[in-house]
C-alpha positions in Angstrom: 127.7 -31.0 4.5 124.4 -31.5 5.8 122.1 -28.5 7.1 121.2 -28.9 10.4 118.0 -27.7 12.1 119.9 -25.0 14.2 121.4 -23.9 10.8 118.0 -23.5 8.7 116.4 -21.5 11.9 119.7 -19.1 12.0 119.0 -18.8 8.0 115.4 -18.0 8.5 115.6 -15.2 11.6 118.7 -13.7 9.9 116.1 -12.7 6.9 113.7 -11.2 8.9 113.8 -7.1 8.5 115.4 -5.6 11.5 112.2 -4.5 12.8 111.0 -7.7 13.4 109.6 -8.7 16.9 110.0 -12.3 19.0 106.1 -12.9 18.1 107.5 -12.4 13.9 110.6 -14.7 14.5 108.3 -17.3 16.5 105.6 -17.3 13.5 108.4 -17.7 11.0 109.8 -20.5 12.2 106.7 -22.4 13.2 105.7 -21.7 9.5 109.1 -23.1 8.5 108.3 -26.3 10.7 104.9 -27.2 9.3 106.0 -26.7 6.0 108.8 -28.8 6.5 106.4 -31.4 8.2 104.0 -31.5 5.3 107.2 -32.1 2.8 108.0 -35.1 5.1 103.9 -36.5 5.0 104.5 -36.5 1.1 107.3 -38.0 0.9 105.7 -40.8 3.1 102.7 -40.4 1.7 101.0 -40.0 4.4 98.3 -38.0 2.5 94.4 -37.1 2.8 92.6 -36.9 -0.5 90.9 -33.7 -1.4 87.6 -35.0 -1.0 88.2 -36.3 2.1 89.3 -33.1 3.4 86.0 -31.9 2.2 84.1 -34.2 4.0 85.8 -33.8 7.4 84.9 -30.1 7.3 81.4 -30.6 5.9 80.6 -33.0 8.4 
């Protein structure tokens, strides 16, 4: 069975300490997210050399 999205965001706020605020849970799963996004770039391939990261920021 499949994990959904719903699923993996329950996953990831149920491991937050019980202290945790809504400005933790919000930065945990938009953490989760752009992680997840970059996995999906890679597997497309939809990458940016090194060096061309380095020139975009030098410029």
């Amino acid at each position: 069975m499949e994990t959904t999205e719903r699923d993996r965001a329950i996953q990831a706020l149920q491991t937050l300490p019980e202290h945790a605020t809504l400005d933790d849970a919000i930065e945990r799963l938009c953490f989760i997210a752009k992680i997840e996004e970059g996995l999906r770039q890679s597997d497309a391939r939809e990458l940016i050399s090194q060096e061309e990261v380095k020139k975009q920021f030098l410029s």
